[in-house]
Legacy VTK file of the C-alpha trace (Angstrom):
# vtk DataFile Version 3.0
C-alpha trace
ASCII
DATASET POLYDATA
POINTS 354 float
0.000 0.000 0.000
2.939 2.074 0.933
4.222 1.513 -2.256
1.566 2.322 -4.263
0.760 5.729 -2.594
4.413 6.820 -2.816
4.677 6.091 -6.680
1.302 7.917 -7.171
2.903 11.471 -5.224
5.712 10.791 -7.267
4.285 11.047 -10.850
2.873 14.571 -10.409
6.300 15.435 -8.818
8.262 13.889 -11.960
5.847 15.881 -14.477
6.509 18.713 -12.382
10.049 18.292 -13.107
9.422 17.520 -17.110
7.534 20.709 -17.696
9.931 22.862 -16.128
12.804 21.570 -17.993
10.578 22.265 -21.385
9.828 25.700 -20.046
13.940 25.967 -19.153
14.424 24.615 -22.758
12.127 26.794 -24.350
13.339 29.788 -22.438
16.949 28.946 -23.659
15.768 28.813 -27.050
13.978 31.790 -27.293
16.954 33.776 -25.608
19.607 31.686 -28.383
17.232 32.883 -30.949
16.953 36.832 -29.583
20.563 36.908 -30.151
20.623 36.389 -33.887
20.307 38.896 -36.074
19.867 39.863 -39.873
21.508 43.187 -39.891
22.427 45.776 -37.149
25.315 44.360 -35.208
29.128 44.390 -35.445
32.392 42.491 -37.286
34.951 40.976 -35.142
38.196 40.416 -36.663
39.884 37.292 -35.542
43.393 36.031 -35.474
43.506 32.021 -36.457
46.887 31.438 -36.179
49.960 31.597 -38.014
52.046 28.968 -40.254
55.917 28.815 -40.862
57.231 29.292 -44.401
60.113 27.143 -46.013
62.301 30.410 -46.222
61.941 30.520 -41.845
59.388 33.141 -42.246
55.839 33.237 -41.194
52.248 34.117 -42.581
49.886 35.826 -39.874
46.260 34.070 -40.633
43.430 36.208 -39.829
39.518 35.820 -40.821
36.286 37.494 -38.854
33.158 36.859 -37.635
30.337 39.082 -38.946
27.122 39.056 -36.074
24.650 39.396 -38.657
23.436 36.781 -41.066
22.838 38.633 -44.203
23.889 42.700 -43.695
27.128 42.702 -45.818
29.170 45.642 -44.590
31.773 47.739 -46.083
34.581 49.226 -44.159
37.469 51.214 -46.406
41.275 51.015 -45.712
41.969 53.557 -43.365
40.885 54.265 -39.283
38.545 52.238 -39.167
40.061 48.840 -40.779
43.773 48.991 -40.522
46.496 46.352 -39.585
49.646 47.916 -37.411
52.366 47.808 -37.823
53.315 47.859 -41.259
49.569 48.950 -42.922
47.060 50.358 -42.875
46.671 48.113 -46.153
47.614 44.838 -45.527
45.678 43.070 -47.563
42.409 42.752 -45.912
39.094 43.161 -47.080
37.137 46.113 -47.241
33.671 44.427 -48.009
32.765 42.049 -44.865
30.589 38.849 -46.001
28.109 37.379 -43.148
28.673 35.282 -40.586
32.178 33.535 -39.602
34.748 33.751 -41.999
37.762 31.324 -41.435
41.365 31.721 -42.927
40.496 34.713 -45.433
43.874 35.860 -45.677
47.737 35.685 -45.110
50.322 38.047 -43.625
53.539 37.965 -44.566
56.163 38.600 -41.695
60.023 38.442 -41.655
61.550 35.304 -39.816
62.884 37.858 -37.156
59.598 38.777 -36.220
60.141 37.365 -32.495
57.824 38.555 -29.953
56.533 41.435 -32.136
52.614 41.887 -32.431
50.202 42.678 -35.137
46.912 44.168 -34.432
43.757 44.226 -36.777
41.886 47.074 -36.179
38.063 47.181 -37.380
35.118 49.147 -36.597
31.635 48.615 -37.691
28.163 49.604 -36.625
30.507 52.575 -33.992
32.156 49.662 -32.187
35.739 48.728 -32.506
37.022 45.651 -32.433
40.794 44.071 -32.552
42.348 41.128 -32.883
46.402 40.448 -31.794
48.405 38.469 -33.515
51.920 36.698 -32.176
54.179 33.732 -32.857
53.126 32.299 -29.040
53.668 28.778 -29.724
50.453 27.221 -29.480
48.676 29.876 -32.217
50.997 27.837 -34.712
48.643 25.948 -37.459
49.168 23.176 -39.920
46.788 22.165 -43.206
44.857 19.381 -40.788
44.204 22.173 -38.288
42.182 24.200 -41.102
40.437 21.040 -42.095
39.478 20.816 -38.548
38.382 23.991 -37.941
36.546 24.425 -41.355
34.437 21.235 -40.673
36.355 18.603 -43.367
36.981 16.331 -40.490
34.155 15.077 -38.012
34.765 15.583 -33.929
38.074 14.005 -33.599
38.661 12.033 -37.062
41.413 11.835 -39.352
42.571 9.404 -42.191
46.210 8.989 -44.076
44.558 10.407 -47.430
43.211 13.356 -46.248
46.194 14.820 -44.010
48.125 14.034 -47.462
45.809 16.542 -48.917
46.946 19.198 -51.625
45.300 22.809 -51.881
43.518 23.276 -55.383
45.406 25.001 -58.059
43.675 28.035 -60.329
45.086 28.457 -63.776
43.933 32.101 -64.642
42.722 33.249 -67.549
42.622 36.650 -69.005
44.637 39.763 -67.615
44.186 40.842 -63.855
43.365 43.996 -64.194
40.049 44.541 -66.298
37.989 47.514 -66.917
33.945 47.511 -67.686
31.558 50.120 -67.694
28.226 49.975 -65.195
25.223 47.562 -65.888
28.276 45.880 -68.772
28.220 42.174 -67.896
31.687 41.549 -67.106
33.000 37.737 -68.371
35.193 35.301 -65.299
36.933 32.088 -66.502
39.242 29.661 -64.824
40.422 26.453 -64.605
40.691 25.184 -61.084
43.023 21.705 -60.686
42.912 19.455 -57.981
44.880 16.067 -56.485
41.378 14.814 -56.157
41.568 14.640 -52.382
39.135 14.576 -50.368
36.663 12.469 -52.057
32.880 13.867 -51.990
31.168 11.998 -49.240
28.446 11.770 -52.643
26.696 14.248 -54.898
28.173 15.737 -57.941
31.644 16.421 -58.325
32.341 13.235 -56.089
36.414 12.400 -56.360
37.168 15.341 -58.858
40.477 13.602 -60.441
43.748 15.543 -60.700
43.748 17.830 -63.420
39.729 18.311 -63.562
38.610 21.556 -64.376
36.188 23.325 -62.445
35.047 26.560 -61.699
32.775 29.902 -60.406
29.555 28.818 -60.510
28.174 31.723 -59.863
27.528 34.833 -55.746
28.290 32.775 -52.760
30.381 32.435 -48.700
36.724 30.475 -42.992
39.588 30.021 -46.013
43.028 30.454 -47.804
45.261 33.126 -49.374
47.307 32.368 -52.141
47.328 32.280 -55.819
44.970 31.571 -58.288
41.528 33.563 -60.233
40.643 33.111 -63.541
39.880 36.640 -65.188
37.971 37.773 -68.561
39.667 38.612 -71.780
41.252 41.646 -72.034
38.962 45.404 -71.438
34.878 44.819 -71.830
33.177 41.429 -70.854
30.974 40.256 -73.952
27.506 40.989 -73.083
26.654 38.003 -75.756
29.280 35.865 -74.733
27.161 34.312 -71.848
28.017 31.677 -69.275
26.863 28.333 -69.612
23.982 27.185 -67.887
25.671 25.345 -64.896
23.094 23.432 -62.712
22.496 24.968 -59.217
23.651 23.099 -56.175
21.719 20.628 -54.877
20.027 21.468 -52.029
17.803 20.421 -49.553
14.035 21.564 -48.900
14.370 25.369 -46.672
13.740 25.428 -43.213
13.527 27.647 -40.713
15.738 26.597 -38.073
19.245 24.695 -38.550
20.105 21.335 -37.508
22.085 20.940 -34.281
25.569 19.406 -34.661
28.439 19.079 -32.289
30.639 20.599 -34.835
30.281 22.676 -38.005
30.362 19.767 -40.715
31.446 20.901 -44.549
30.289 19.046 -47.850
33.884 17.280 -49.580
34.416 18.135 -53.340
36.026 20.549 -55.298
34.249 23.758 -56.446
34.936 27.150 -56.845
32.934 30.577 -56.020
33.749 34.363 -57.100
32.915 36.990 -53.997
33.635 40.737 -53.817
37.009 41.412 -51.789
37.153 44.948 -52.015
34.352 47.538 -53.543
31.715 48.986 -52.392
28.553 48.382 -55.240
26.558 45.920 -55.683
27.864 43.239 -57.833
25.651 40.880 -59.493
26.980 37.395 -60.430
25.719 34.710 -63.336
25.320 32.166 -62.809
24.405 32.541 -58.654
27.480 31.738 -56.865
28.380 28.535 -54.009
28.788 30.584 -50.434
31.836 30.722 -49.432
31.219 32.309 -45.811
30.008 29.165 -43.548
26.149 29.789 -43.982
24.732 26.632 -41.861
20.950 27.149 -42.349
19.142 24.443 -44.545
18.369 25.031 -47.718
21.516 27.444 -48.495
23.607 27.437 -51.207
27.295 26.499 -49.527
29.178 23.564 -48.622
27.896 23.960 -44.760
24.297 23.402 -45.628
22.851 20.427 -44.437
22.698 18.128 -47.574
24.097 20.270 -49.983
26.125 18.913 -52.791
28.783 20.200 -55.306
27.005 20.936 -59.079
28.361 19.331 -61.593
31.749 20.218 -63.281
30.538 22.149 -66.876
31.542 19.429 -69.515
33.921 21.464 -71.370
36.356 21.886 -68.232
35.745 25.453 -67.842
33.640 27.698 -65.444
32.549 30.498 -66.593
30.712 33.344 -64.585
29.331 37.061 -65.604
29.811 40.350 -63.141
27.847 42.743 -63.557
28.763 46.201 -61.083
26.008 48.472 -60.141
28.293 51.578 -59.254
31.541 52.950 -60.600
34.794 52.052 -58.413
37.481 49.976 -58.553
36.844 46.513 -56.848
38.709 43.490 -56.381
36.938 40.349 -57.089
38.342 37.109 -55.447
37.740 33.493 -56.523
38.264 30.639 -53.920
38.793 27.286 -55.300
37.852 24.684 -52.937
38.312 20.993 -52.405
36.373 21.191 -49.260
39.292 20.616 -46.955
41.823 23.068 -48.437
41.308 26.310 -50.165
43.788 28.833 -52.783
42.585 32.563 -53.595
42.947 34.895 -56.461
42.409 38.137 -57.321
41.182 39.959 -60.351
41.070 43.958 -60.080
38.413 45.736 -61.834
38.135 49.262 -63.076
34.208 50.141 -63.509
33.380 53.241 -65.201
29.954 54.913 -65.566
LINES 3 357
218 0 1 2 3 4 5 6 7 8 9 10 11 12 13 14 15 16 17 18 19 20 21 22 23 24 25 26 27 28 29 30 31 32 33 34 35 36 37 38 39 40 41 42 43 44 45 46 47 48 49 50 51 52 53 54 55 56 57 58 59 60 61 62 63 64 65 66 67 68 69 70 71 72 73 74 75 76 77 78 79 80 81 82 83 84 85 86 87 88 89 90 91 92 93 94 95 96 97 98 99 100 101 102 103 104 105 106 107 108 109 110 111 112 113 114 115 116 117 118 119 120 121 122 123 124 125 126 127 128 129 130 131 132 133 134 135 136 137 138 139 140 141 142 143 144 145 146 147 148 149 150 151 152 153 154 155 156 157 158 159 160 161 162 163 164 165 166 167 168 169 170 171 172 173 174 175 176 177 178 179 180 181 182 183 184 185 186 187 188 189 190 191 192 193 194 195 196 197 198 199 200 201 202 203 204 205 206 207 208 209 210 211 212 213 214 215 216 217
3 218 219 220
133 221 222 223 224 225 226 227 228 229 230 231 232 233 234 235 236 237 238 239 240 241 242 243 244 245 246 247 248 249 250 251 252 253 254 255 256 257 258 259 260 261 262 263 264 265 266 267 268 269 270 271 272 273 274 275 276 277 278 279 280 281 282 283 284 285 286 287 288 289 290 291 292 293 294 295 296 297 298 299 300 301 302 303 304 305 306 307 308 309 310 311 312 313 314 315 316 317 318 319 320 321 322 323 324 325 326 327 328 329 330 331 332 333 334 335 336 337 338 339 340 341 342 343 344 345 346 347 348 349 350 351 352 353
């Protein structure tokens, strides 16, 4: 009887308990929720580590995290985005994609750099923001700690092939410094070679052999700096000389609230996505290009989407893509090619008139 009675207080007692750990849930949800935001907030600059050269000298590797999830901000060479000592130009970017950014860029220091410190300066929506770079010992980074951190690898996993992984290679096309006039669709090609490493977990693209071409599909979103954009011809893209239709990503059906995961996970497979590095217009690109900034919603076009997949390499080898610039300037366009472990940049500079 005693028994019976005590399991019968209990059950109100354990539902007790249930409901308040829904409400506690809920509650944390609705407070993890209240903290992202579309536009509004500021860019941190971050400091990822630095690697050692062959020559004994280093590269300082920086990226950022921008708070919003689609304001793209823009943030000139000068007080407010600088990088002491040595700048203010360093070769950061002046236009700020969303979200986290990982491994945009390298900085070049002597191999007597010792205990010296470089400081990114950066301030957006009136707050500034730093980050400090050093040679302290445990900031150093290798290729596997990028895979990591980029999401190549799951929690704690590794394998021979991948750690012998080779960044892509970007044969470039054209010159590098191109001029177009406003609302002029500006032509992109390159050829993007790769060792074929890692395999695509499936999808298209899957084990993209050494030597296979691919390229920009079209205005994707941390990375690499080094070598490698394919530019247009000479002068004036061809307004008739369009791109060819290259499929979309595959993606999976949009909804409104991203999976949970224990660590950001990355699609394998090697594409390739043009993004604005410097200017200030709007810049249209054809076809629509893969994200390159780590966009982890379902349903987006990048490799951190839940069930996305690479498109399909164009059957001729080549990947081409169309700019077209809303606003006079002079911008620097930047094409990442990307194996989804490892990544290799490019520039192209262009000169738009009105």
């Amino acid at each position: 009887m005693n028994g019976v009675s005590v399991v019968h207080r209990a059950r109100p007692a354990l539902l007790l308990l249930v409901a308040s750990a829904i409400v506690v849930f809920a509650g944390q949800r609705i407070s993890t929720q209240s903290l992202t935001y579309s536009s509004g907030q500021d860019v941190s600059p971050a400091f990822e580590g630095w690697e050692q050269n062959d020559d004994g000298s280093f590269n300082l590797v920086f990226g950022y995290m921008n708070r919003n999830w689609q304001e793209e901000i823009d943030v000139p060479v000068g007080p407010e985005n600088n990088i002491m000592p040595g700048g203010p130009d360093q070769g950061q970017p002046t236009h700020l994609l969303p979200r986290r950014n990982r491994f945009m860029f390298r900085v070049h220091v002597p191999k007597d750099f010792g205990e010296k410190e470089m400081v990114w300066t950066l301030t957006t929506h009136g707050k500034v923001n730093k980050a400090y770079a050093t040679l302290r010992t445990d900031y150093r980074i290798e290729n596997i700690d990028i895979m990591s951190e980029t999401g190549a690898l799951g929690a704690g996993t590794s394998n021979p092939e991948i750690r012998a992984d080779k960044p892509p290679v970007i044969e470039i096309e054209g010159m590098r410094t191109l001029t177009v006039k406003v609302g002029q669709p500006l032509t992109l090609t390159a050829t993007v070679t790769d060792d074929g490493v890692p395999r695509s977990r499936g999808g298209f693209g899957a084990g993209a052999p050494a030597g296979a071409a691919a390229g920009a599909p079209g205005g994707g979103r941390g990375g690499r700096g080094g070598p490698g954009a394919g530019a247009a011809a000479p002068g004036v893209g061809d307004a008739a000389a369009a791109p060819p239709a290259a499929p979309p990503a595959a993606r999976g059906p949009v909804v409104p609230a991203p999976p949970s995961r224990i660590t950001v996970g990355k699609s394998l497979g090697l594409h390739a996505a043009w993004f604005v590095w410097r200017g200030e217009g709007k810049v249209t690109f054809t076809p629509d290009q893969i994200d390159v900034w780590e966009d982890t919603r379902e349903g987006a076009n990048g490799p951190w989407a839940p069930r996305w997949q690479n498109p399909r390499p164009p059957v001729d080898g080549q990947w081409v893509s169309q700019a077209i610039f809303s606003e006079p300037g002079t911008y620097i366009l930047r094409l990442r090619a990307d194996d989804g472990a490892l990544t290799t940049d490019d520039d192209v500079t262009v000169r738009v008139t009105p």
